[in-house]
NUBASE-933788 format. One record per atom (N, C-alpha, C): atom name; residue number from 1; y, z, x; residue in one letter. Coordinates in nm, 2 decimals. Atoms other than C-alpha are relative to their C-alpha. Layout:
N
+----+-----+--------+--------+--------+----+
: at :   i :      v :      w :      u : aa :
+----+-----+--------+--------+--------+----+
: CA : NUM :      Y :      Z :      X :  A :
...
+----+-----+--------+--------+--------+----+
end
This chain:
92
+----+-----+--------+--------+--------+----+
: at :   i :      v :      w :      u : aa :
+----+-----+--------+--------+--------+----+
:  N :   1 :  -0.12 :   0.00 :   0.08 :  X :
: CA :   1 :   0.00 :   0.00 :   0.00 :  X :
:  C :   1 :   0.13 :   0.00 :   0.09 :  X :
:  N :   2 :  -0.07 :  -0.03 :  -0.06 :  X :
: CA :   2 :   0.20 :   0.09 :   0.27 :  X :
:  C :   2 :   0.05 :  -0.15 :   0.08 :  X :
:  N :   3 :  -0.02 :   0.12 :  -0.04 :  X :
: CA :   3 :   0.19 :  -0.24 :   0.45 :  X :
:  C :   3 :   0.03 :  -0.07 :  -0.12 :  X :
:  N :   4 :  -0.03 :   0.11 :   0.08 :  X :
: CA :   4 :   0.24 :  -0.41 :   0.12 :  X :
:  C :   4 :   0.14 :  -0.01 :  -0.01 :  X :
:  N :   5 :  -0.14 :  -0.06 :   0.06 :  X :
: CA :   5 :   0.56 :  -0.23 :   0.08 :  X :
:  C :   5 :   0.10 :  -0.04 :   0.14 :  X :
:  N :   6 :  -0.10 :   0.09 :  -0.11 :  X :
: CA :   6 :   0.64 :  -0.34 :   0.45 :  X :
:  C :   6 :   0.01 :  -0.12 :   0.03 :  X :
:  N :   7 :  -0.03 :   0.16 :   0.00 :  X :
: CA :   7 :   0.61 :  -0.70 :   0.43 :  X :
:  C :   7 :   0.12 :   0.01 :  -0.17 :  X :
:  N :   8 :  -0.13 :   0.04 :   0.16 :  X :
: CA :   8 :   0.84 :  -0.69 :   0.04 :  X :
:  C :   8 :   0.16 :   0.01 :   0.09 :  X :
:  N :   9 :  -0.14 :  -0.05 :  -0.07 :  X :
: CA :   9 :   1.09 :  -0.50 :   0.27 :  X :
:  C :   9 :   0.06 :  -0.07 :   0.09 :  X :
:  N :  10 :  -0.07 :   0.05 :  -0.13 :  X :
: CA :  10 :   1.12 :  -0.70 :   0.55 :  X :
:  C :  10 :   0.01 :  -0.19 :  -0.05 :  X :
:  N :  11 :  -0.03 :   0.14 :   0.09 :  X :
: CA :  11 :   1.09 :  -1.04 :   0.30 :  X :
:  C :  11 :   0.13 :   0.05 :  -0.04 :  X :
:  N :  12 :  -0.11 :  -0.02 :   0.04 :  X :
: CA :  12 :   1.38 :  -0.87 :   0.14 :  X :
:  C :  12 :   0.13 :   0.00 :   0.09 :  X :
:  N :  13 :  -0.09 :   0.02 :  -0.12 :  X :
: CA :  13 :   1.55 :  -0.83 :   0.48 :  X :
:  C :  13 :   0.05 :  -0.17 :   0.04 :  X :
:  N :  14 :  -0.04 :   0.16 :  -0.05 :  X :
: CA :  14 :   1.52 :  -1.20 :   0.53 :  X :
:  C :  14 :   0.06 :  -0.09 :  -0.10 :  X :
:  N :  15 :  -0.07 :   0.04 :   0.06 :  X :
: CA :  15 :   1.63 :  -1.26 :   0.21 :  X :
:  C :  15 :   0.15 :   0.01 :  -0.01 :  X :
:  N :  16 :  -0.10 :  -0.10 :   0.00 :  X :
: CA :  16 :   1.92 :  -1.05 :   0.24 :  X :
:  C :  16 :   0.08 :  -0.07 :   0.11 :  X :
:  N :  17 :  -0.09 :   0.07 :  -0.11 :  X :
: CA :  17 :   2.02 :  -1.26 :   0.58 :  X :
:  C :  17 :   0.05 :  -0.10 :  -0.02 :  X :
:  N :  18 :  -0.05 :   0.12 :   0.04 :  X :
: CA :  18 :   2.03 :  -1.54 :   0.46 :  X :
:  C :  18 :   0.12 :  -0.03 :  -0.12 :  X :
:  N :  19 :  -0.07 :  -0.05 :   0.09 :  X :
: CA :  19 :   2.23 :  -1.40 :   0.16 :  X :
:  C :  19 :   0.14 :  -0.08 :   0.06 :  X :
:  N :  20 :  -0.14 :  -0.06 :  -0.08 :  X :
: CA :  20 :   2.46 :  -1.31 :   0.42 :  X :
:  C :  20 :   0.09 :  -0.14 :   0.08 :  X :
:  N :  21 :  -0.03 :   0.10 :  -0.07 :  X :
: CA :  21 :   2.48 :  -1.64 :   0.58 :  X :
:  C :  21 :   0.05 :  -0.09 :  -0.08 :  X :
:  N :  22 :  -0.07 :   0.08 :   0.10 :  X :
: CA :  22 :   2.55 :  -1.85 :   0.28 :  X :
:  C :  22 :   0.13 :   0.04 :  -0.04 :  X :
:  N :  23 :  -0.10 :  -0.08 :   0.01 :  X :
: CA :  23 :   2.81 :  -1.59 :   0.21 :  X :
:  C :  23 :   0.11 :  -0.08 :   0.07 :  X :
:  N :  24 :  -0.07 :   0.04 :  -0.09 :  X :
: CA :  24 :   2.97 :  -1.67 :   0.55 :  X :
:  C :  24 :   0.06 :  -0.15 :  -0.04 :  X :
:  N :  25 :  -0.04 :   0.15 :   0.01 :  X :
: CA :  25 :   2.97 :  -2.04 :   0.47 :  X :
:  C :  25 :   0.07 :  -0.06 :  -0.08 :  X :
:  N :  26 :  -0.12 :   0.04 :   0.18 :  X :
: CA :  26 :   3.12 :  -2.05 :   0.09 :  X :
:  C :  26 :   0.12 :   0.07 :   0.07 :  X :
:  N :  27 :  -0.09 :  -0.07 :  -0.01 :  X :
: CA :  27 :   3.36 :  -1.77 :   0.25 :  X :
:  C :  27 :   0.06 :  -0.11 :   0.10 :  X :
:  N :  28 :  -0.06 :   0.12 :  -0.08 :  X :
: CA :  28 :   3.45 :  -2.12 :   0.53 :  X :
:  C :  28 :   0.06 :  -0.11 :  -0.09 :  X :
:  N :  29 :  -0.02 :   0.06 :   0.09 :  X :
: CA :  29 :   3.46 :  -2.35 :   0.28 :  X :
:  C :  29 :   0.12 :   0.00 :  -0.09 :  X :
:  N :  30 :  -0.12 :  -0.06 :   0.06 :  X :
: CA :  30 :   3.68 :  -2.13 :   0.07 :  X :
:  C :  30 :   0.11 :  -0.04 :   0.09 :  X :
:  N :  31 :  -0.07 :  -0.01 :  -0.07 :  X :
: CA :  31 :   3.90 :  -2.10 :   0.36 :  X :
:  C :  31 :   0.09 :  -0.12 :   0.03 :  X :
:  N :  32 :  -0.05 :   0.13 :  -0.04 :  X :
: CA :  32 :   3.92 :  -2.44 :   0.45 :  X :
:  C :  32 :   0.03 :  -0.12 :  -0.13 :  X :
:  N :  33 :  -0.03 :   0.11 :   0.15 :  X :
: CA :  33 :   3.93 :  -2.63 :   0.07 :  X :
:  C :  33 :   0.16 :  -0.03 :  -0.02 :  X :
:  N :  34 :  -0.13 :   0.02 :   0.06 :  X :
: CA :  34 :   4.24 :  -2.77 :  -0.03 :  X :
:  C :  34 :   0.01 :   0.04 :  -0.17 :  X :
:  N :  35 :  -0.05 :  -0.04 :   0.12 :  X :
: CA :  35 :   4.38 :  -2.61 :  -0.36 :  X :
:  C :  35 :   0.07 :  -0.10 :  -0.07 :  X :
:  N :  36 :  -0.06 :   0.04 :   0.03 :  X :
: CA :  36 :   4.52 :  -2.77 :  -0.62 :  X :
:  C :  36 :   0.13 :  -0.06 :  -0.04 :  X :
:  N :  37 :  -0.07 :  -0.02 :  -0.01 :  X :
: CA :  37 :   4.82 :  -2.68 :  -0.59 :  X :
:  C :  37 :   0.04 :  -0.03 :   0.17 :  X :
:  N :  38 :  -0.03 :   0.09 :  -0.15 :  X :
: CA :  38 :   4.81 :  -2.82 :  -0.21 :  X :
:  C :  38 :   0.01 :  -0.13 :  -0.02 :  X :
:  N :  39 :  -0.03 :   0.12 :   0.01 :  X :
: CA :  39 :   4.74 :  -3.14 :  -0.33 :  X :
:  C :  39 :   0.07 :  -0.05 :  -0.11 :  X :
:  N :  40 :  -0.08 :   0.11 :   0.09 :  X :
: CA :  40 :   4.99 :  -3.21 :  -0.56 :  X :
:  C :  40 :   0.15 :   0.02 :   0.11 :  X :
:  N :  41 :  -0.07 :   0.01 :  -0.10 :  X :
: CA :  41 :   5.23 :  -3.08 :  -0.28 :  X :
:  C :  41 :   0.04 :  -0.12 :   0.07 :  X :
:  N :  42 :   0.06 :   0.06 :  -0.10 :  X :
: CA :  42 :   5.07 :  -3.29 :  -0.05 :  X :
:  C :  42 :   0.05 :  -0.15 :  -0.05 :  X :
:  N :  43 :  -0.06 :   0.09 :   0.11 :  X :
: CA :  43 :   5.13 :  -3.55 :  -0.36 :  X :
:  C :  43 :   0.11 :  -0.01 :   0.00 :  X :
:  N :  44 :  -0.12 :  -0.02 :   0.06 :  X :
: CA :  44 :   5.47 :  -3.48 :  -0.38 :  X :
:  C :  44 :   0.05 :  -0.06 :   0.12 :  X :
:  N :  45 :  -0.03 :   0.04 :  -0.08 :  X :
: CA :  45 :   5.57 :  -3.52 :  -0.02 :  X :
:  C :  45 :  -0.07 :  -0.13 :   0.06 :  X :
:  N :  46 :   0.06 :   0.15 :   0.00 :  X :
: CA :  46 :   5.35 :  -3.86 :   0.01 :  X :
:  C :  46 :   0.09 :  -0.05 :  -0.09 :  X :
:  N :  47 :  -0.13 :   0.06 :   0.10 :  X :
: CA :  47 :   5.61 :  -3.98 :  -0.26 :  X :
:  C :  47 :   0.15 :  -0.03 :   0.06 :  X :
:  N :  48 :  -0.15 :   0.00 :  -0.05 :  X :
: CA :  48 :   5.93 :  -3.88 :  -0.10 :  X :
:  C :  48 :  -0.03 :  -0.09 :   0.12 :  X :
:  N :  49 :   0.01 :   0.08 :  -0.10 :  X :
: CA :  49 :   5.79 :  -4.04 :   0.22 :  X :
:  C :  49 :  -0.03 :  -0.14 :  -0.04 :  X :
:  N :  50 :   0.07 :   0.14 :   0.04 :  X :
: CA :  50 :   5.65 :  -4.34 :   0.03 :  X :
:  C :  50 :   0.16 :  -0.10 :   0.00 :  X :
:  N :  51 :  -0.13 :   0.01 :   0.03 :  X :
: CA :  51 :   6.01 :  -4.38 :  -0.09 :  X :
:  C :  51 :   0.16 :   0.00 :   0.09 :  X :
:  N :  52 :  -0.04 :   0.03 :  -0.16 :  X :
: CA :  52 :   6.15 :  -4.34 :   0.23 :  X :
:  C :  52 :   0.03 :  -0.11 :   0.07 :  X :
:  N :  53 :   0.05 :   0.15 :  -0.09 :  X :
: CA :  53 :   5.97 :  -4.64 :   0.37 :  X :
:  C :  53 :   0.04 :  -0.13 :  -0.04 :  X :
:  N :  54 :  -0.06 :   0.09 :   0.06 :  X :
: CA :  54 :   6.06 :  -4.82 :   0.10 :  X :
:  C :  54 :   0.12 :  -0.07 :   0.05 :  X :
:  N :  55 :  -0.10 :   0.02 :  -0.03 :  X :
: CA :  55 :   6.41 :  -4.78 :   0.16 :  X :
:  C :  55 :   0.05 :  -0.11 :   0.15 :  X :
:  N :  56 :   0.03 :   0.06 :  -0.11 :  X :
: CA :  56 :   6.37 :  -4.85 :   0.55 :  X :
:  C :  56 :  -0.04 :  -0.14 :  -0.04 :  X :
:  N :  57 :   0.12 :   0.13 :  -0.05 :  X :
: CA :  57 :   6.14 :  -5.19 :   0.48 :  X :
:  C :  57 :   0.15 :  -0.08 :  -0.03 :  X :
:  N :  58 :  -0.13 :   0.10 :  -0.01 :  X :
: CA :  58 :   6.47 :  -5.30 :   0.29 :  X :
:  C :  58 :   0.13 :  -0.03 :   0.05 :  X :
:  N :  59 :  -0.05 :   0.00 :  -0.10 :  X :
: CA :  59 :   6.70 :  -5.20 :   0.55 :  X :
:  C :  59 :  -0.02 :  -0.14 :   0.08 :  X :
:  N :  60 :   0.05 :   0.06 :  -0.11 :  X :
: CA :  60 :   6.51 :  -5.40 :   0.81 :  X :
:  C :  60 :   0.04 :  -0.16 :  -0.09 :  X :
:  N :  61 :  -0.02 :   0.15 :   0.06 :  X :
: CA :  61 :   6.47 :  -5.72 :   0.55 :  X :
:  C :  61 :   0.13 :  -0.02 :   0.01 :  X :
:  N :  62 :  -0.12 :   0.02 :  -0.04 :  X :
: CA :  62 :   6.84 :  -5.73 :   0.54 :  X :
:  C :  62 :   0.07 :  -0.04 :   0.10 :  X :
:  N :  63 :  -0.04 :   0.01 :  -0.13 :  X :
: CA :  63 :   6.92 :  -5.70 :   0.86 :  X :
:  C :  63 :  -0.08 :  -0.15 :   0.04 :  X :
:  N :  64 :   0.09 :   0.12 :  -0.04 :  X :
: CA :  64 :   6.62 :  -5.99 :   0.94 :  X :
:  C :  64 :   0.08 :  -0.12 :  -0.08 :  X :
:  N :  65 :  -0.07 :   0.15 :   0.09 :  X :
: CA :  65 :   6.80 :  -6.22 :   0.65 :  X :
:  C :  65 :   0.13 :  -0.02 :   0.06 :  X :
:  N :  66 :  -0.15 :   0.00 :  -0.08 :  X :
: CA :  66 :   7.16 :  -6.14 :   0.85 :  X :
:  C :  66 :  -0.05 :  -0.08 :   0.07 :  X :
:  N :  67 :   0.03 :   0.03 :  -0.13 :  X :
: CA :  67 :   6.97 :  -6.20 :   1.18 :  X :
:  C :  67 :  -0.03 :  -0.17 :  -0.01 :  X :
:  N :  68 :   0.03 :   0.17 :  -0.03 :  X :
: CA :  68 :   6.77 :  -6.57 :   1.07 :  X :
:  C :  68 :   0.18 :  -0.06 :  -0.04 :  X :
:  N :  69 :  -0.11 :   0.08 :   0.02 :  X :
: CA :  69 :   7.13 :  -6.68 :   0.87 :  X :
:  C :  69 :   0.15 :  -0.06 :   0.19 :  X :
:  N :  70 :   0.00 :  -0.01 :  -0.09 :  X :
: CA :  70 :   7.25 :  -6.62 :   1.21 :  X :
:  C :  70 :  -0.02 :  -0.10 :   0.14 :  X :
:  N :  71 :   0.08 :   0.08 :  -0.08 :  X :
: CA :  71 :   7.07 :  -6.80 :   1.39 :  X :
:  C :  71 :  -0.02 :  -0.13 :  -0.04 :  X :
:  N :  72 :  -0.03 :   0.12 :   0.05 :  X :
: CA :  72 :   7.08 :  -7.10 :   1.18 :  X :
:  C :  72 :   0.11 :  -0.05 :  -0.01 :  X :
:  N :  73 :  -0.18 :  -0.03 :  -0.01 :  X :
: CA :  73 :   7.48 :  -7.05 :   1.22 :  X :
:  C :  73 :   0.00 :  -0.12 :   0.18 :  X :
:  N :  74 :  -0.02 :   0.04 :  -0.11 :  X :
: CA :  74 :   7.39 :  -7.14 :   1.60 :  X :
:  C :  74 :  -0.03 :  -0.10 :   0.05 :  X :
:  N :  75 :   0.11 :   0.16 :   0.02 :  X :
: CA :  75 :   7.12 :  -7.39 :   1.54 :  X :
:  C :  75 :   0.15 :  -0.14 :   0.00 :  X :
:  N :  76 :  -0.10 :   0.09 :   0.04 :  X :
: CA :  76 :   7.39 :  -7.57 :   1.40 :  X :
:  C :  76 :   0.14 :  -0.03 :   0.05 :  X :
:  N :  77 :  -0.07 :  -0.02 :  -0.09 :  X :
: CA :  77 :   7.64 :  -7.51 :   1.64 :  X :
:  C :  77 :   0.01 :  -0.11 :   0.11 :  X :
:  N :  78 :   0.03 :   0.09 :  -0.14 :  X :
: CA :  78 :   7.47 :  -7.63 :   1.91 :  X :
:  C :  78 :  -0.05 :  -0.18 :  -0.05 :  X :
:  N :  79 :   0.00 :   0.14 :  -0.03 :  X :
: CA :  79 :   7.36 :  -7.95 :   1.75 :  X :
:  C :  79 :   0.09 :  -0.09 :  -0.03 :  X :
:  N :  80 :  -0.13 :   0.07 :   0.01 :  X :
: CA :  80 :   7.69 :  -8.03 :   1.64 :  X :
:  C :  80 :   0.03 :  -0.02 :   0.13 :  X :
:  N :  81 :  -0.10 :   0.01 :  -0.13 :  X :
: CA :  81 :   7.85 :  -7.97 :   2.01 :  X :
:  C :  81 :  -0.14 :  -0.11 :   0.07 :  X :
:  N :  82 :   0.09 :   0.13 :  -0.09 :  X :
: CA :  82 :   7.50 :  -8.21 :   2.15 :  X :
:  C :  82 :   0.04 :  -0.14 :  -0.04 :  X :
:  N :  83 :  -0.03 :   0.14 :   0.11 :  X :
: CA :  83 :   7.58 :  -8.49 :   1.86 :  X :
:  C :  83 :   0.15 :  -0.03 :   0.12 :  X :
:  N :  84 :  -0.13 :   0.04 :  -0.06 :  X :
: CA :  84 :   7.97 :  -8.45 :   2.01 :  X :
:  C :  84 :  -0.01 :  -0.07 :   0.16 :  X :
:  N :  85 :   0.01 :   0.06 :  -0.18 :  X :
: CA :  85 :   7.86 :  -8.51 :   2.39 :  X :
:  C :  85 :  -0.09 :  -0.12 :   0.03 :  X :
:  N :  86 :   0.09 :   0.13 :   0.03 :  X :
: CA :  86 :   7.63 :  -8.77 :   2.29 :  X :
:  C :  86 :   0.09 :  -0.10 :   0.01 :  X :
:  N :  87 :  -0.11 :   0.13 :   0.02 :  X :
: CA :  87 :   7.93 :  -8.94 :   2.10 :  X :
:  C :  87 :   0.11 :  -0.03 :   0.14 :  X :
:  N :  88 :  -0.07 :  -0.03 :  -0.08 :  X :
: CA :  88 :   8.14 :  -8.88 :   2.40 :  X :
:  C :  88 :  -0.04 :  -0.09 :   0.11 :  X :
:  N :  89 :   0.06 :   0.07 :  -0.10 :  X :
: CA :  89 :   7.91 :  -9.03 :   2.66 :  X :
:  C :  89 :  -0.04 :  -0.14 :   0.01 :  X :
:  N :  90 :   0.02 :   0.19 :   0.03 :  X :
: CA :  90 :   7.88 :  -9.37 :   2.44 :  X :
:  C :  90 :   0.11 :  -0.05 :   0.01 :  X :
:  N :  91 :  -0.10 :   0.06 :   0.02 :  X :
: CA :  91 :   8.19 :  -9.38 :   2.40 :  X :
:  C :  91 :   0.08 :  -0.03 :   0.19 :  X :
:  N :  92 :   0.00 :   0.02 :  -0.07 :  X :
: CA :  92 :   8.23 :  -9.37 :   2.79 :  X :
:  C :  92 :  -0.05 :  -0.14 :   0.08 :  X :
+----+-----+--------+--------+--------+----+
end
């Protein structure tokens, strides 16, 4: 009887460890989970930054549509002043 009573006890010990170990792991888990209330934060500031970028992308387009007009300003510049030294040089 005695020995029956020490193997229950020492099964119950190994149940008991392991108890203890799952414990530890939901208590990680816990620790480490994001809350609901993190991700709509988390939500919130993804927004403002989304909105952000936005801003920024049409900044840049802007500036890029200044920049080609620009540059088609020069284009045209220079093949006017080539045409002129063309005409210049026939007419020489």
């Amino acid at each position: 009887m005695e020995k029956t009573l020490g193997l229950i006890l020492d099964e119950i010990q190994e149940v008991s460890s392991h108890i203890r170990t799952i414990d530890q792991r939901v208590g990680l888990i816990e620790k480490n989970m994001a809350t609901k209330d993190d991700i709509t934060e988390l939500g919130k500031k993804i927004d403002g930054h989304h909105a952000e970028n936005i801003d920024a992308d049409n900044i840049l387009l802007e500036n890029i549509r200044d920049l080609k007009k620009s540059v088609i300003f020069i284009n045209h510049k220079v093949a006017d002043t080539e045409l002129e030294i063309n005409n210049l040089k026939q007419k020489q």
